[in-house]
Backbone as numpy.savetxt, mean C-alpha at the origin, in Angstrom:
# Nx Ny Nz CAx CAy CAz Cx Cy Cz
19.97 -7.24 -16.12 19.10 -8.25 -15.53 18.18 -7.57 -14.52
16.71 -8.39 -14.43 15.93 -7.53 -13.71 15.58 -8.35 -12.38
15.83 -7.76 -11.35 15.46 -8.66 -10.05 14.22 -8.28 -9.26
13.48 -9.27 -8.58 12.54 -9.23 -7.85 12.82 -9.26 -6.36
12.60 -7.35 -5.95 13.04 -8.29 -4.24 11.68 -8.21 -3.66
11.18 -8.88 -2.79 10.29 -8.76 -1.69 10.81 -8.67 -0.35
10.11 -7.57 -0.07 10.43 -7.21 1.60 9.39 -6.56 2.18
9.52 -6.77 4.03 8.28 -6.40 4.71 9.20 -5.40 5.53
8.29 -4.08 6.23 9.46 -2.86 7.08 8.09 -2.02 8.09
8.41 -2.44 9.03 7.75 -1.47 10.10 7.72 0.21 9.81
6.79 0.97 8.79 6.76 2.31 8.18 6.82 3.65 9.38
7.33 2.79 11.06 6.98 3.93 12.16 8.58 4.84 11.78
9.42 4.45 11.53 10.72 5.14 11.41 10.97 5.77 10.55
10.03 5.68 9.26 10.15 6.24 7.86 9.50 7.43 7.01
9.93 8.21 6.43 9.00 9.10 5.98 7.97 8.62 4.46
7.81 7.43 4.29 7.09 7.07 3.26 8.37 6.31 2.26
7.58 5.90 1.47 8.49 5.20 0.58 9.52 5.98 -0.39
8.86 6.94 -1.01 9.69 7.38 -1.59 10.49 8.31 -1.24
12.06 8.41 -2.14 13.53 9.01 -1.93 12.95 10.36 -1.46
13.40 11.16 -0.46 13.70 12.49 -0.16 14.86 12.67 0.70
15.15 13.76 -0.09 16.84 14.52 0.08 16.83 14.78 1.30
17.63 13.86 2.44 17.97 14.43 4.12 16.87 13.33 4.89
15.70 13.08 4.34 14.96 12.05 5.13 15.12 10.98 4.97
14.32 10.14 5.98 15.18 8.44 5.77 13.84 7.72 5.08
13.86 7.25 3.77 12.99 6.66 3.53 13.05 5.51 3.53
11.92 4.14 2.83 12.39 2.72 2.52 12.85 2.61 1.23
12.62 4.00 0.38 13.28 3.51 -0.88 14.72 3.80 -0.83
15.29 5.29 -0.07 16.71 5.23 -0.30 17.37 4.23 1.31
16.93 3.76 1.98 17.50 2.62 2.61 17.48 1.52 1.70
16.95 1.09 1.09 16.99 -0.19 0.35 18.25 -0.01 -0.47
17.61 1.25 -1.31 18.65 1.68 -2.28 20.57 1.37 -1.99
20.78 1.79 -0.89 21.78 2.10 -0.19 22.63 0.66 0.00
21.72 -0.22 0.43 21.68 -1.51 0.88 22.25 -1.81 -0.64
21.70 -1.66 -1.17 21.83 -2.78 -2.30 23.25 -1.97 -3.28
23.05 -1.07 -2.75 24.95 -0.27 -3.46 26.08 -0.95 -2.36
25.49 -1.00 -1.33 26.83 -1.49 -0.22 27.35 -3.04 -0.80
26.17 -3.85 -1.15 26.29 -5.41 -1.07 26.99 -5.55 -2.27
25.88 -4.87 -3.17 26.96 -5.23 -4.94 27.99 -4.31 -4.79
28.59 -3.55 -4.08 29.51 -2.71 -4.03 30.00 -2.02 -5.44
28.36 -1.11 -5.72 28.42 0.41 -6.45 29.10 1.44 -6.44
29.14 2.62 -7.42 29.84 3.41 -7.20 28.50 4.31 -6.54
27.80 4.10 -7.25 26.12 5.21 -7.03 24.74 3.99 -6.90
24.15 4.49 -5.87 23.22 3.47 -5.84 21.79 3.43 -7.09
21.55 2.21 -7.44 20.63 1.89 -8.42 19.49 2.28 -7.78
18.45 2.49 -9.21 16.84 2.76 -8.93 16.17 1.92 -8.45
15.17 1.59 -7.42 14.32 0.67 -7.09 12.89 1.10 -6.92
12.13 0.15 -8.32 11.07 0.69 -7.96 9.73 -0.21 -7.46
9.19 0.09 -6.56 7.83 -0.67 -5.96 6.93 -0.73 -6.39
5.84 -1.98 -5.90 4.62 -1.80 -5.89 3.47 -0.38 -5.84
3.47 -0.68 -4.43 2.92 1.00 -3.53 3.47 1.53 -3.02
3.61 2.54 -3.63 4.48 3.73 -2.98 3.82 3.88 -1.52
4.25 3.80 -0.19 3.43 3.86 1.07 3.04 5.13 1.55
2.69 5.62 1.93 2.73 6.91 2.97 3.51 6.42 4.43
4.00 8.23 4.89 4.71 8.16 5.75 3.94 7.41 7.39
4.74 6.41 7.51 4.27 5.66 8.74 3.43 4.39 8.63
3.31 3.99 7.09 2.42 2.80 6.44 3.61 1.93 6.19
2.75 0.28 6.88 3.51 -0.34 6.80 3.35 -1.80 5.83
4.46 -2.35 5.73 4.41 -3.28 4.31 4.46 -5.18 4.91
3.68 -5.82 4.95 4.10 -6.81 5.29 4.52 -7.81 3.43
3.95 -7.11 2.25 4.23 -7.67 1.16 4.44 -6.59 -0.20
5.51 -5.80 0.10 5.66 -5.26 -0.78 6.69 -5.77 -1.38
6.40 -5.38 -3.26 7.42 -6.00 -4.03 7.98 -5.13 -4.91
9.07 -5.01 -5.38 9.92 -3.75 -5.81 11.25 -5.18 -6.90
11.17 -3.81 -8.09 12.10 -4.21 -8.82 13.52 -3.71 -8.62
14.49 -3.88 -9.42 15.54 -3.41 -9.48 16.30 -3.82 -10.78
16.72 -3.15 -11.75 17.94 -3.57 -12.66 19.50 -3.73 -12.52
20.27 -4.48 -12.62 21.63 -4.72 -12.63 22.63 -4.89 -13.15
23.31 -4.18 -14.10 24.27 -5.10 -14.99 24.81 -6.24 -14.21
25.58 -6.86 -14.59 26.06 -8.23 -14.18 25.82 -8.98 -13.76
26.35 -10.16 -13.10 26.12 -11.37 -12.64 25.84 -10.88 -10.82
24.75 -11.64 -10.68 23.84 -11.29 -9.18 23.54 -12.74 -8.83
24.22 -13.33 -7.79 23.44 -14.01 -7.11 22.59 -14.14 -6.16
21.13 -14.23 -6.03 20.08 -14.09 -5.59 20.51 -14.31 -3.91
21.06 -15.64 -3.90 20.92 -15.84 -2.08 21.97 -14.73 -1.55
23.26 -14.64 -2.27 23.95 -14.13 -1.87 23.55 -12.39 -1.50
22.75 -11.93 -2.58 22.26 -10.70 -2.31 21.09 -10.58 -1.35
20.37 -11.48 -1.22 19.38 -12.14 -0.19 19.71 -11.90 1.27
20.90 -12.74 1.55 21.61 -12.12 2.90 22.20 -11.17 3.50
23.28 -10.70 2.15 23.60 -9.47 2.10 23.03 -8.38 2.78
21.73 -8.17 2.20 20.58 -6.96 2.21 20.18 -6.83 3.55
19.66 -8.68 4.21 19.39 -8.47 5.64 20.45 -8.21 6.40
21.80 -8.33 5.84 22.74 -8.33 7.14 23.19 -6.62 7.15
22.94 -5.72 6.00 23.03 -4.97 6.56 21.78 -3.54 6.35
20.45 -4.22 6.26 19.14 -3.52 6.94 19.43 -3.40 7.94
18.63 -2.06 7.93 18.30 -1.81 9.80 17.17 -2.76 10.52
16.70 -3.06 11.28 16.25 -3.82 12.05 14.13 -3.81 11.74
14.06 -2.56 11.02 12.41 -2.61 10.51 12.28 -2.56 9.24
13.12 -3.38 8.47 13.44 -3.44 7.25 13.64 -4.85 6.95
12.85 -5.99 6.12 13.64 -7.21 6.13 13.36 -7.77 4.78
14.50 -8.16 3.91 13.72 -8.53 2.59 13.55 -10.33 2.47
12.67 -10.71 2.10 11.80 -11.97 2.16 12.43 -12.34 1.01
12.57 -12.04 -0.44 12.75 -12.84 -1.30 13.87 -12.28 -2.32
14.81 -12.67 -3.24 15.25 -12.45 -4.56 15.14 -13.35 -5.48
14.49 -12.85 -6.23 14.57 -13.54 -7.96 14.35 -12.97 -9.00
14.98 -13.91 -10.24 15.02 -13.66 -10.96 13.63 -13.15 -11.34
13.53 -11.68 -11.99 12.19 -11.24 -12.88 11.68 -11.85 -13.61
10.92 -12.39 -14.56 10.06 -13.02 -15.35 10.63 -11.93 -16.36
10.34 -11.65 -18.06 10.43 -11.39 -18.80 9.37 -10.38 -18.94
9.06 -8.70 -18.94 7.97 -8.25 -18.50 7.69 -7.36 -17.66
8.18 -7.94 -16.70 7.75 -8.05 -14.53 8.01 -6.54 -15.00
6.85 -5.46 -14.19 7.46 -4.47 -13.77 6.56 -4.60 -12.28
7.43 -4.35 -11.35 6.87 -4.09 -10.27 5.30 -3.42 -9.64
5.45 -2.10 -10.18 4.15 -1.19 -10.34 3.02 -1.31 -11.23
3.54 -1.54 -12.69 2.59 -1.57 -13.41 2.04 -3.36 -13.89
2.25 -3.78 -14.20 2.39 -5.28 -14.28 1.44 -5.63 -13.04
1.23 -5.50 -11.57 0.11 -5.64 -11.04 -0.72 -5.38 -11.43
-1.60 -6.92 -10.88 -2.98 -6.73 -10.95 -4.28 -5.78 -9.63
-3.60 -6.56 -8.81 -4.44 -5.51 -7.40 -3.28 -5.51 -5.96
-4.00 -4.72 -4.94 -2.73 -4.60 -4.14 -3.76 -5.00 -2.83
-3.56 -5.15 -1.77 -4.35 -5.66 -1.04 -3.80 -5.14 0.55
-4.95 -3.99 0.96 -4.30 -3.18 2.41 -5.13 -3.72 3.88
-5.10 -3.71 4.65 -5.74 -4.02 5.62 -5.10 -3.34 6.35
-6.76 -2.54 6.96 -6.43 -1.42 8.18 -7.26 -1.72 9.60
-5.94 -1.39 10.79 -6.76 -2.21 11.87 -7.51 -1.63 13.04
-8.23 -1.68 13.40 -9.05 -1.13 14.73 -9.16 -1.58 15.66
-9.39 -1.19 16.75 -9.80 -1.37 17.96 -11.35 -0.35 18.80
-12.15 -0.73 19.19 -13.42 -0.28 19.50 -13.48 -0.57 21.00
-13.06 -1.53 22.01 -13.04 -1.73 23.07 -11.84 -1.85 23.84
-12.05 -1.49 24.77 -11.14 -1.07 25.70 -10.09 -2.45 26.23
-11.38 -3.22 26.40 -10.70 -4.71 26.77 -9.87 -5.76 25.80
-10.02 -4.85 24.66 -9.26 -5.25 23.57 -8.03 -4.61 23.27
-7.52 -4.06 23.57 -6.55 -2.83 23.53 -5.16 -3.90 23.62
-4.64 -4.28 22.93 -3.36 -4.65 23.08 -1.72 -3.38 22.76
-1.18 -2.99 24.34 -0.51 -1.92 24.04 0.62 -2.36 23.31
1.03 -3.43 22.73 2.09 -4.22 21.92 1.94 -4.26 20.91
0.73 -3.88 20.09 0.23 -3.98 18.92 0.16 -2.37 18.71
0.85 -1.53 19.69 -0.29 -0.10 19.45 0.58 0.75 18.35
1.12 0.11 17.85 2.22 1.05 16.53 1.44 0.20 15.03
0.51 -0.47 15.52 -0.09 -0.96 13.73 -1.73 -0.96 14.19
-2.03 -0.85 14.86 -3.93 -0.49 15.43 -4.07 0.79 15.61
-5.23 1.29 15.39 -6.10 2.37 15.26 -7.13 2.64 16.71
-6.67 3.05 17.61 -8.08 3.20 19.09 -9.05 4.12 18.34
-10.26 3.58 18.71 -11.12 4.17 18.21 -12.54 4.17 19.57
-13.03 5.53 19.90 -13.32 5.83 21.04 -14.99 4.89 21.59
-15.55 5.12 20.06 -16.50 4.38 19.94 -16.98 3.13 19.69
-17.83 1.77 20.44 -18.37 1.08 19.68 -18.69 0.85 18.07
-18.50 0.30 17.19 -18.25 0.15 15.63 -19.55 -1.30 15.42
-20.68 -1.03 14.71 -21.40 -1.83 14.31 -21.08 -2.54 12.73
-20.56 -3.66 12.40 -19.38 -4.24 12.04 -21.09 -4.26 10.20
-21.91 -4.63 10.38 -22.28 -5.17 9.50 -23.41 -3.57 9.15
-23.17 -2.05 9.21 -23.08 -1.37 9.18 -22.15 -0.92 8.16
-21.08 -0.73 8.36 -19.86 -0.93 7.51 -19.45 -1.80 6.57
-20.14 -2.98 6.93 -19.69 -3.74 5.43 -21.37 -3.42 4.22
-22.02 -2.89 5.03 -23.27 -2.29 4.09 -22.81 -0.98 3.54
-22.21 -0.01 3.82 -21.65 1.14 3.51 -21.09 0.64 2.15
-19.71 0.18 2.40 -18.50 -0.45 1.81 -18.98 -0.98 0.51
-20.10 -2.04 0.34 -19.95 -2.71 -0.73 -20.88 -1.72 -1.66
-21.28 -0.28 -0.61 -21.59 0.57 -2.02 -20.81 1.51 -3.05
-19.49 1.20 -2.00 -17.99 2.48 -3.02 -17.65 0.89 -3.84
-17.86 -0.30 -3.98 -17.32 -1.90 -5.02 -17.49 -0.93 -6.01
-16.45 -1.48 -7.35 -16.62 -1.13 -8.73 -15.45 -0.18 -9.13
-15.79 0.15 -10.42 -14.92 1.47 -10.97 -15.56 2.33 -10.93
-14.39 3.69 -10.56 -15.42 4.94 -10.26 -14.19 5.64 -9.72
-14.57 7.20 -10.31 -13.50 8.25 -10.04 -13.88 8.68 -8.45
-12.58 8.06 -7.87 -12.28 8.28 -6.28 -11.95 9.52 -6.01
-12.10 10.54 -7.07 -11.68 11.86 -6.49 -12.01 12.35 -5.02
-13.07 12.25 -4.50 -13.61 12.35 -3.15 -12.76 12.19 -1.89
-11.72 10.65 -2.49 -11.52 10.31 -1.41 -9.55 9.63 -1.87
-9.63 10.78 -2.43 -7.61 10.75 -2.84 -7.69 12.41 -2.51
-6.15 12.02 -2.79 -5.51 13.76 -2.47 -5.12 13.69 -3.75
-5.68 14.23 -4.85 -5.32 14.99 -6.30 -4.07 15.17 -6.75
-3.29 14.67 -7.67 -2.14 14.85 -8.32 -2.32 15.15 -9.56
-1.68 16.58 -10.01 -1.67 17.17 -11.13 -1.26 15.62 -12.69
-2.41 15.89 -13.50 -2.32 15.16 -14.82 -2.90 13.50 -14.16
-3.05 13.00 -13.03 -3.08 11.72 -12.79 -4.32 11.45 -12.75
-5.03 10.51 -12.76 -6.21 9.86 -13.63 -6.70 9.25 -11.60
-7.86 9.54 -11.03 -8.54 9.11 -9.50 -9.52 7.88 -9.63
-9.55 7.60 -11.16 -9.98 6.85 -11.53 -9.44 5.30 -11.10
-10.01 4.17 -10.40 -9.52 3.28 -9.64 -10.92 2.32 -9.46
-10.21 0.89 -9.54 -11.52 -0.46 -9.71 -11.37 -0.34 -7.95
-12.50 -0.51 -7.55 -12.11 -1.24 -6.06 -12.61 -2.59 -6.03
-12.05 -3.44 -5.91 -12.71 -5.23 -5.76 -12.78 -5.43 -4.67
-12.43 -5.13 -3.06 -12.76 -5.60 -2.31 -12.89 -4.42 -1.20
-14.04 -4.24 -0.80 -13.86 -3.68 0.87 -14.81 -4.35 1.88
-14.14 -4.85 2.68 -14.90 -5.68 3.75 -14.21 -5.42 5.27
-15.17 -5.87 5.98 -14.82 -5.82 7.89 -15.46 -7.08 8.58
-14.52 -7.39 9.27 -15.09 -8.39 10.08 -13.88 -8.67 11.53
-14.23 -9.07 12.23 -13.70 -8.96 13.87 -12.51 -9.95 13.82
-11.58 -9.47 14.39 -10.66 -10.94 14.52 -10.28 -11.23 16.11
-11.72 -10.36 17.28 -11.11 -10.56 18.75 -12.05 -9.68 19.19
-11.61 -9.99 20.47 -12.23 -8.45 21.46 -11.95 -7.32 21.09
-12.71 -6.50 20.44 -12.73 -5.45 20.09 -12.10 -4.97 18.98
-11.87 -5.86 18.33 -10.15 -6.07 17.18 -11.27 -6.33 15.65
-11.13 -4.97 15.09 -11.29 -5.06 14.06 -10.17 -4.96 12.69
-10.58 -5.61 11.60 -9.48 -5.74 10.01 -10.48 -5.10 8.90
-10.56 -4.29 8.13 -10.60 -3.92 6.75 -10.00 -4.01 5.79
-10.33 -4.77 5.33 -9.52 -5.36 4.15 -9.62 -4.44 2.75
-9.03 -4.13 1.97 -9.31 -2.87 0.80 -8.37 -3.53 -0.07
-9.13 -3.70 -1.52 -8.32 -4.32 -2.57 -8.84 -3.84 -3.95
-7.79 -3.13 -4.76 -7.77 -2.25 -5.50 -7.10 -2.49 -6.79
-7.01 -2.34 -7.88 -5.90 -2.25 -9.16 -4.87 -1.28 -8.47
-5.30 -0.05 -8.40 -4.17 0.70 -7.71 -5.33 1.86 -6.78
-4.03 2.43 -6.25 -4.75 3.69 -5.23 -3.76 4.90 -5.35
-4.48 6.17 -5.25 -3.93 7.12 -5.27 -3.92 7.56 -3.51
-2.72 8.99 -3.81 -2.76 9.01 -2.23 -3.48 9.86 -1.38
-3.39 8.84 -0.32 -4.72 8.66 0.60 -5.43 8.09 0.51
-5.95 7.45 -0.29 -7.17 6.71 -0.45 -7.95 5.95 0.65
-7.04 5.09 0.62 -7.29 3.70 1.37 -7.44 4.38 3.19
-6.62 5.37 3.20 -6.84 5.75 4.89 -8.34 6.75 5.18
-8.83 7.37 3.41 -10.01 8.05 3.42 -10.93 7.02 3.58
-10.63 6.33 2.66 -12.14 5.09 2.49 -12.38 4.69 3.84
-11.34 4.04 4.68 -11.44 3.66 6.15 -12.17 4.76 6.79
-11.91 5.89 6.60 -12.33 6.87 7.48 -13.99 7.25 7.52
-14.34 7.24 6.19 -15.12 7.23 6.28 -16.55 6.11 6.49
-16.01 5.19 7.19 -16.46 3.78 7.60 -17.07 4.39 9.15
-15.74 4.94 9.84 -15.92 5.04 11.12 -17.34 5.65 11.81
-17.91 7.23 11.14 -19.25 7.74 11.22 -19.90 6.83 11.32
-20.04 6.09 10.04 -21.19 5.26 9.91 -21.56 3.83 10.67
-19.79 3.35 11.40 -20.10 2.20 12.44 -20.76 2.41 13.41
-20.74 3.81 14.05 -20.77 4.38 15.30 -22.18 4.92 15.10
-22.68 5.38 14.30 -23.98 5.52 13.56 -24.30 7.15 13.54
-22.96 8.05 13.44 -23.32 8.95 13.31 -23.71 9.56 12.13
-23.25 8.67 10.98 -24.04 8.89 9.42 -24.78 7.61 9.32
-25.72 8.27 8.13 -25.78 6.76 7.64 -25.58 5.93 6.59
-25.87 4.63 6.30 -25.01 3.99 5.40 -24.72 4.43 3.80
-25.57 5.05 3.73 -25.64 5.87 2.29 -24.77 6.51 1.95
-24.00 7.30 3.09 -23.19 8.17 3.20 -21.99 8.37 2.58
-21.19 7.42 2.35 -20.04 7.13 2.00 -20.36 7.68 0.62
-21.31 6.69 0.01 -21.76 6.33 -1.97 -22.17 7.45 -2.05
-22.60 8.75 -1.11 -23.06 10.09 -1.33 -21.65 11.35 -1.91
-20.98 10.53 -0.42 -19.04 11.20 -0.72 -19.05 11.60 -2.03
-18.74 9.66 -2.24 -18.07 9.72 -4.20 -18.65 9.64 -5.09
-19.88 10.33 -4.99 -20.66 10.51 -6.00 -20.02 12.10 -6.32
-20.36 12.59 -4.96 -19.66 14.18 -4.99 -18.51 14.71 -5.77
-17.07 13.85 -6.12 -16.54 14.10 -6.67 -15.22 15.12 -5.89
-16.03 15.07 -4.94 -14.74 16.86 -4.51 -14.54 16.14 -2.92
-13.48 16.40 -2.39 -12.89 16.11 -1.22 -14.22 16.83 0.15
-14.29 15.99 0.85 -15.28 16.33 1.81 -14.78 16.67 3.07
-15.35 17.89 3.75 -14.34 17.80 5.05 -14.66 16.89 6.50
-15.77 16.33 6.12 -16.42 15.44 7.11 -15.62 14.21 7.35
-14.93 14.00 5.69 -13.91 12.54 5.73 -12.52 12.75 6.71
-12.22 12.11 7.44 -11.22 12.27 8.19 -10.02 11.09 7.45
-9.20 11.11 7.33 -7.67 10.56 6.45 -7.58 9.78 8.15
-7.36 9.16 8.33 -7.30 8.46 9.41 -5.71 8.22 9.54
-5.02 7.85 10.66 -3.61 7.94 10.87 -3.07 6.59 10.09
-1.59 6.82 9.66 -0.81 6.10 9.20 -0.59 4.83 9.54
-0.61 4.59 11.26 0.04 3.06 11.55 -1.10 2.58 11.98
-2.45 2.54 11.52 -3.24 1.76 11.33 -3.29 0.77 9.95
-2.39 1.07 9.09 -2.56 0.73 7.67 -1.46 -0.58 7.20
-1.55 -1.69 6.45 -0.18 -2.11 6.16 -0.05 -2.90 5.08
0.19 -2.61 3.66 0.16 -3.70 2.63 0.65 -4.38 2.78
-0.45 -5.67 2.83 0.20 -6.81 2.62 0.40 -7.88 1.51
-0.17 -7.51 0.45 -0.18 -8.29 -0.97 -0.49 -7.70 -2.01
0.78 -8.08 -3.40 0.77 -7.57 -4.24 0.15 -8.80 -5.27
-0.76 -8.81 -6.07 -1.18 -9.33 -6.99 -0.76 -9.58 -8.79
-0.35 -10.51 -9.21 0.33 -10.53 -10.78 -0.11 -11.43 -11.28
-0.69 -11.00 -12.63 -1.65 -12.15 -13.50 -0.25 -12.90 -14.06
-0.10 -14.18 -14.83 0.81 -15.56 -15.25 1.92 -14.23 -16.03
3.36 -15.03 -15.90 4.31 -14.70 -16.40 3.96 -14.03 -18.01
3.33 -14.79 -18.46 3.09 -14.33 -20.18 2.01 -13.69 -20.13
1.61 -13.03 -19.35 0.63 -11.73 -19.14 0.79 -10.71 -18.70
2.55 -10.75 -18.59 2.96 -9.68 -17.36 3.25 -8.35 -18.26
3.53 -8.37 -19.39 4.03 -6.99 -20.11 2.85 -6.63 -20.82
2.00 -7.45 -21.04 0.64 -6.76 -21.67 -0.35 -5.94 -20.28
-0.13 -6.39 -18.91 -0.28 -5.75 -17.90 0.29 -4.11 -17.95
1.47 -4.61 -18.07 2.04 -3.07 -17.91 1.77 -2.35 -18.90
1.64 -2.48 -19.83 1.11 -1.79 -21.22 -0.16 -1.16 -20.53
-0.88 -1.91 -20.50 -2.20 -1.55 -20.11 -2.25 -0.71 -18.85
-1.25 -0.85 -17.71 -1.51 0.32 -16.80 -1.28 1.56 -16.98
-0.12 1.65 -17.58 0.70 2.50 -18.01 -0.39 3.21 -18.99
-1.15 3.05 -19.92 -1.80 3.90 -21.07 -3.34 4.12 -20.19
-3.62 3.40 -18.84 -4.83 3.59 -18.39 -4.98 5.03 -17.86
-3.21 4.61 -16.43 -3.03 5.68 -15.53 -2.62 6.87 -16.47
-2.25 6.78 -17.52 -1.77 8.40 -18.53 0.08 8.73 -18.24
0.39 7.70 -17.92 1.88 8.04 -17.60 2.56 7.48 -18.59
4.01 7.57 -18.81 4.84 7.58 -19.77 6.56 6.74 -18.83
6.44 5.33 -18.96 7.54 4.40 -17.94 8.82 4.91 -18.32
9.91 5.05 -18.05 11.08 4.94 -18.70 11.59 4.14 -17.79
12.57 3.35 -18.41 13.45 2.16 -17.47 14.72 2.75 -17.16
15.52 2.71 -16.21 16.61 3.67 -16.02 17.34 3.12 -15.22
């Protein structure tokens, strides 16, 4: 049986999502969790949406899991929170749809990265998910930049390259707009992203708010094709997915078909 968990986890304690041997990630904490509750001999595979980077945080990530036997949802529901650590919390269990794969089966993923430009805006309570940024940011500057990387188009420019993997990526949404004194949101919404992306694309927003490039600049990047050293990868706990996107239940395995033969990878279920 295939389960759906959703959970949100503060990414400051973690080295990224995925398992590494001796570090604490959110995939082998989850993992762990969910061997303690169903009381495993070896803990099961769990696999996500977006894989995060280290210090990126999730307010809606969704991750599968397989199970032999009988699972009850609430019961594993509580389970999980009662014994997460405290920046770890899972929101939902259910039953999978017929299909569902977590990763591929999405349709888009949806990040929002946050800023700050003024001083009088500075909330030091917020300062583990905002970005200080030294300069004034001209907001409609940036959303002129932005809607020139819209579309499909090989993001090589602005990913970090993985041997055989395809940089090729739709972007449907990049936008900015203020939510306060000095409190800026970028919103970035994608089919998928390779890594880095989403902290390059931001980055290279910042020049051009401040007006030290100009708006052209960006659509000049990824036209280029090759990693630029002008782009700065901007830090981790500015970043935090918050929504995963899935076209109707009876569209969900022709999804994954289709990601799966886009991105050039080969699924095995395990």
């Amino acid at each position: 049986m295939r389960w759906r968990i959703d959970l949100r986890y503060d990414g400051t304690g973690f080295h990224g999502w995925a398992r590494q041997e001796g570090l604490r990630t959110v995939q082998g904490t989850l993992e762990e969790a969910i061997r303690v509750v169903l009381r495993l001999p070896e803990p099961l595979t769990v696999t996500c949406a977006g894989r995060t980077d280290t210090g990126v945080h999730a307010r809606g990530q969704v991750t599968h899991v397989d199970v032999e036997g009988a699972v009850d949802p609430l019961r594993l529901l509580r389970g999980l929170n009662g014994v997460l650590p405290e920046d770890v919390a899972v929101t939902a269990v259910t039953a999978a749809p017929e299909g569902f794969d977590a990763r591929f089966s999405a349709l888009a993923r949806r990040y929002v990265y946050r800023l700050c430009d003024d001083p009088a805006g500075w909330d030091p309570l917020t300062r583990g998910h905002v970005l200080r940024v030294g300069r004034p940011l001209d907001v409609d500057r940036m959303n002129a930049a932005a809607a020139g990387l819209l579309g499909e188009h090989d993001f090589a420019a602005y990913c970090k390259k993985r041997e055989g993997a395809s940089t090729v990526r739709a972007l449907l949404d990049f936008s900015w707009h203020r939510t306060g004194i000095g409190q800026l949101e970028g919103t970035v919404i994608a089919d998928a992203f390779c890594h880095s992306m989403v902290r390059a694309l931001v980055g290279s927003m910042i020049p051009v708010g401040d007006g030290r490039r100009d708006v052209e600049w960006p659509g000049v990047v990824l036209a280029g094709k090759v990693r630029d050293s002008a782009v700065s990868v901007l830090p981790a706990h500015g970043l935090t997915l918050e929504e995963v996107r899935y076209p109707a239940d009876d569209e969900l395995a022709a999804r994954a078909l289709q990601a799966r033969q886009v991105r050039g990878e080969v699924h095995q279920r395990g």
